[in-house]
C-alpha positions in Angstrom: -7.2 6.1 17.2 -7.4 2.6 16.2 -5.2 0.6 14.0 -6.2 -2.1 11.4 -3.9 -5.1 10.8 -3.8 -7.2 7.6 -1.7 -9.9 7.7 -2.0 -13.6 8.3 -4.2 -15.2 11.0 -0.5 -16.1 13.1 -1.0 -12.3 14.0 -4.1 -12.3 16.1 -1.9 -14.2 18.8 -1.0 -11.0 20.6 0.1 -11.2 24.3 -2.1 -8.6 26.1 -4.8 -8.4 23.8 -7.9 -7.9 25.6 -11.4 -7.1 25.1 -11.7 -9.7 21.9 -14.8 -9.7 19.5 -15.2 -10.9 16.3 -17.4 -8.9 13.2 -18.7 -9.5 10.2 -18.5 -6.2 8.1 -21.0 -6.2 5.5 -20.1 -4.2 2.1 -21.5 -2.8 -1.1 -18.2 -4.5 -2.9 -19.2 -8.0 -0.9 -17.4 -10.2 1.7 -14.1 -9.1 3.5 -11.4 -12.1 3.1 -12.3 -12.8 6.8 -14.5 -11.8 10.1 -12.7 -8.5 11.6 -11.4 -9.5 15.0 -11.0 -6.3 17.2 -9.3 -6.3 20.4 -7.0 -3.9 23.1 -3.8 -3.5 23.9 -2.5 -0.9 26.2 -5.4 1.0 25.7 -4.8 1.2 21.8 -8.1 -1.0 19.6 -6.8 -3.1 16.6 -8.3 -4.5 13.9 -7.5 -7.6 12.3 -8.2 -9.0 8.9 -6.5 -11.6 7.7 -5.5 -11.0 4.5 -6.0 -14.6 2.5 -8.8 -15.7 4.6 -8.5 -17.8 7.7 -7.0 -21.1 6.7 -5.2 -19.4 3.6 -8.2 -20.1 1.0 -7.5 -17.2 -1.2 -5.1 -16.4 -3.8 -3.6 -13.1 -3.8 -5.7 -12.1 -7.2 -9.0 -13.5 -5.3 -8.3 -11.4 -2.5 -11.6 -9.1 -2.3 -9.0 -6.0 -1.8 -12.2 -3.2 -1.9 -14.5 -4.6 0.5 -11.0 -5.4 3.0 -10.1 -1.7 3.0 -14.4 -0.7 3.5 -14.8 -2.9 6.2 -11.6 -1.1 7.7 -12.7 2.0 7.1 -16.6 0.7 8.5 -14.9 -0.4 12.2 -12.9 3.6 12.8 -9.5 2.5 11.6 -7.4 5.4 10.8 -3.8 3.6 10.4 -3.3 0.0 8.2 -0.4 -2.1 8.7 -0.1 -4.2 5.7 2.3 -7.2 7.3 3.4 -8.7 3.8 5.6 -11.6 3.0 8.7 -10.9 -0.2 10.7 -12.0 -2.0 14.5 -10.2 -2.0 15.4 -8.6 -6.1 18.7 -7.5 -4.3 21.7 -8.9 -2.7 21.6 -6.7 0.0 18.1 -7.5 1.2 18.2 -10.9 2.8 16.1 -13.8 3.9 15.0 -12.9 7.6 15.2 -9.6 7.0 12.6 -7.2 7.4 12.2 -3.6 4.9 9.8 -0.7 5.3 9.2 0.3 1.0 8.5 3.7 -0.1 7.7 2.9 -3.2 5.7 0.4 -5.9 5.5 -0.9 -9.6 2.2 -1.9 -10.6 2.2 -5.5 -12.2 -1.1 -6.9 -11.6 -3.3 -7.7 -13.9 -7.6 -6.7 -13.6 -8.2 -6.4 -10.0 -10.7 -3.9 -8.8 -8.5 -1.0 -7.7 -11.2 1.9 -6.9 -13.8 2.4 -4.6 -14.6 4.9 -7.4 -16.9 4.4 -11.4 -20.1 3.4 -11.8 -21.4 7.3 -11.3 -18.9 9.3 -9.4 -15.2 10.1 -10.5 -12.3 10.5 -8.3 -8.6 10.6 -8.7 -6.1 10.8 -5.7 -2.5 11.3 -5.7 -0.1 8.4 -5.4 3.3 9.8 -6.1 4.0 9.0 -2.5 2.2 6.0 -2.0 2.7 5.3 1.5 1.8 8.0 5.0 5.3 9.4 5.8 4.2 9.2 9.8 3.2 5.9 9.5 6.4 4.8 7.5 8.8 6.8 9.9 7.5 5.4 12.8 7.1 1.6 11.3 10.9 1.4 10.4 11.9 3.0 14.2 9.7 0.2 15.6 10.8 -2.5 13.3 14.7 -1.4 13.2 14.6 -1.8 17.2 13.1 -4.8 17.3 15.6 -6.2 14.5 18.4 -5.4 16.0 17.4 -7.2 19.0 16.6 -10.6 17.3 20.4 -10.3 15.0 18.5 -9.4 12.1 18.4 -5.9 10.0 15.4 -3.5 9.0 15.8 -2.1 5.8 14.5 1.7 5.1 13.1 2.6 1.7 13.1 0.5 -1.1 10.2 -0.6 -3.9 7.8 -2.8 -3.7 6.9 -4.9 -7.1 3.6 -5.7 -7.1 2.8 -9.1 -9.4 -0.2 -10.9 -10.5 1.1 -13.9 -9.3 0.2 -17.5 -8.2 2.8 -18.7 -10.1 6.6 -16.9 -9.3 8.6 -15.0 -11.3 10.3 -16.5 -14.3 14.4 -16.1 -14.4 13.7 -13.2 -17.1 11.6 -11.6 -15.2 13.4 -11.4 -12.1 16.3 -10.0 -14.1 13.9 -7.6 -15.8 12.6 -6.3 -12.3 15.9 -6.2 -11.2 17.3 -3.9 -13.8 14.6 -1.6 -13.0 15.4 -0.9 -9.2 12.9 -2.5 -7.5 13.8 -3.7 -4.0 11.0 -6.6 -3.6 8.4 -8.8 -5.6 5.2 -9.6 -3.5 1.5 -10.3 -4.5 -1.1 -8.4 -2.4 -0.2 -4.8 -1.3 -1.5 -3.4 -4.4 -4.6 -2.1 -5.0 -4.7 -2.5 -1.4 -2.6 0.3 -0.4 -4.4 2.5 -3.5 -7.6 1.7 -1.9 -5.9 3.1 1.4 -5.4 6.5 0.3 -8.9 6.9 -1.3 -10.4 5.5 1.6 -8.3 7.8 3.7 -6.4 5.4 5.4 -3.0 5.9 6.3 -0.9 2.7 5.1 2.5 1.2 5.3 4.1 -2.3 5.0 6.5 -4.5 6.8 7.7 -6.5 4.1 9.1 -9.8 5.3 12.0 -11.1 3.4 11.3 -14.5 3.1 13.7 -15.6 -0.2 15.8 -14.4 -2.9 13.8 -14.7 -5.8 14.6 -16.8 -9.0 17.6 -14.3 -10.2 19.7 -15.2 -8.1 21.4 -18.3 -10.1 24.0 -19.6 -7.3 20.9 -19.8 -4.5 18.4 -22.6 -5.2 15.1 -21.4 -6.7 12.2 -20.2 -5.1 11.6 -23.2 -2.5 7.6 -22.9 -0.9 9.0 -24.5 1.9 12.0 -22.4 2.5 9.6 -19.6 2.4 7.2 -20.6 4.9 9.7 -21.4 7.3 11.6 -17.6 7.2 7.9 -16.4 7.3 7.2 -18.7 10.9 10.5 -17.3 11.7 9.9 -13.7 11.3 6.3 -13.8 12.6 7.6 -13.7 16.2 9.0 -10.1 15.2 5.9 -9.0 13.5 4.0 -9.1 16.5 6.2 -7.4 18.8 6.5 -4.7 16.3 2.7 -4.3 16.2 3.1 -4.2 19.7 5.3 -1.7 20.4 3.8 0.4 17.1 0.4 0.5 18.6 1.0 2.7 21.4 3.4 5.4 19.4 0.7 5.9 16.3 -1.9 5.8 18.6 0.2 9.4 19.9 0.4 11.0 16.4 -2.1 11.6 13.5 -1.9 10.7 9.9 -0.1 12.5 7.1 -2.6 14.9 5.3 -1.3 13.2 2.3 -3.2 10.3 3.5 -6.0 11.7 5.9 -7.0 14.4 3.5 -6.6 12.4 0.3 -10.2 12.7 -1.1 -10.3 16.6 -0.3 -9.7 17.9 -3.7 -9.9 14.6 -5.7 -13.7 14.0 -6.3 -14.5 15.6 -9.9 -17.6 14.2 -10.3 -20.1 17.9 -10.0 -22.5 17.0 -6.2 -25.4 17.0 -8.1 -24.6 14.4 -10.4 -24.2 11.6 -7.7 -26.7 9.7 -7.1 -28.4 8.8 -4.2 -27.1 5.5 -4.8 -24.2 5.9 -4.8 -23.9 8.7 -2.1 -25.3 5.7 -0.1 -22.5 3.1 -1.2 -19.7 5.4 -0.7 -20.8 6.9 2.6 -17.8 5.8 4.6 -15.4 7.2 2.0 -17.1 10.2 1.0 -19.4 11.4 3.4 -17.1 14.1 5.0 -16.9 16.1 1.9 -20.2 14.8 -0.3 
């Protein structure tokens, strides 16, 4: 049962990864951010796109989210590890630190979050937004591995989802704050909405990289601070992609997430197109 990674390029350095070949998916909703590069380690396939493109050329709102999660969904994978770099919105949650979310606010602006429009309607459940296996096992994995490099993995929490380039202002941070979330980070949504209708089980490994700007005795949000936690903590990524491989590889999705379009497409059969029966034959085909 193969696995796809999205993450930064750092992540395709795997020791033991065998069998290496590089694809270019092809989709009805365009170009993936990068070639998938596919490889084997202890007898698991992975699937790595890297999230921003290679060389970091994309900004998290030109980020081609649909045809990412498609050209996953083209290549067999049935698990996505979304490896995702944070800031902190609480004290407790600090730089270095590593936290496995259950939960998001939506605060981006316009991107394409559907596979779905355009001639066939579908709506899946989010409540949950994240594959209960996949989370339980991620946090094992990543608390393990934590605890051996004097750091902490963090279990639960929400995910703030913003538009982004630019960072939060104070206000805001305060305002996010107040209303629980955990977290501020650019890119795991729509990608992990486009998981579940694709059928994809998904979870994150959130990589606390700063506090963000409420935090008015730390300095502000420093780029360079960032990217040096992130170099730091991508050491721990991959031996948590490691040792993950093998254990999902053991189990099967959630039906939350493996069953997700079973009862969500409204659209009446003979109303679709052939068109877009066509487009859609990855997502839908099992059921259309």
């Amino acid at each position: 049962m193969s696995i796809g990674i999205i993450g930064g390029t750092g992540l395709y350095d795997l020791p033991g990864l065998d069998d290496i070949r590089e694809r270019e998916v092809k989709t009805p909703f365009g170009n993936p951010s990068s070639p998938v590069l596919s490889g084997v380690v202890d007898g698991v396939e992975l699937h790595f796109l890297a999230r921003h493109g290679r060389g970091h050329t994309l900004l998290p709102s030109e980020v081609n989210y649909r045809a990412n999660l498609y050209a996953l969904k083209v290549v067999g994978a049935k698990w996505c590890l979304s490896v995702s770099a944070v800031g902190s919105l609480q004290e407790e949650f600090r730089p270095g630190q590593v936290l496995v979310p259950d939960q998001f606010i939506d605060r981006t602006k316009g991107r394409a979050s559907t596979f779905f429009g355009e001639g066939i309607v579908g709506h899946v459940a989010f409540a949950d937004p994240f594959c209960p296996v996949m989370r339980e096992e991620l946090f094992a994995v990543a608390s393990q591995v934590a605890k051996e490099r004097s750091t902490e993995a963090h279990n639960g929490g929400t995910y703030l989802c913003m538009e982004g380039p630019a960072f939060s202002t104070r206000a805001e941070s305060h305002m996010y704050r107040s209303w629980g979330a955990s977290i501020i980070g650019m890119t795991n949504l729509p990608e992990a909405k486009l998981a579940r209708e694709a059928e994809i089980a998904y979870a994150t490994l959130a990589l606390i990289t700063d506090y963000d700007c409420w935090r008015s005795e730390s300095d502000d949000v420093d780029i360079q601070e960032i990217l040096r936690t992130l170099n730091a903590n991508a050491d721990l990524a991959k031996e948590v992609i490691l040792r993950i491989a093998p254990r999902l590889n053991a189990l099967e999705p959630s039906s939350l997430a493996a069953n997700a379009l079973q009862f969500a497409i409204i659209t009446q059969p003979d109303r679709i197109s052939a068109d877009v029966r066509e487009r859609l034959r990855p997502i839908i085909g099992k059921y259309i």
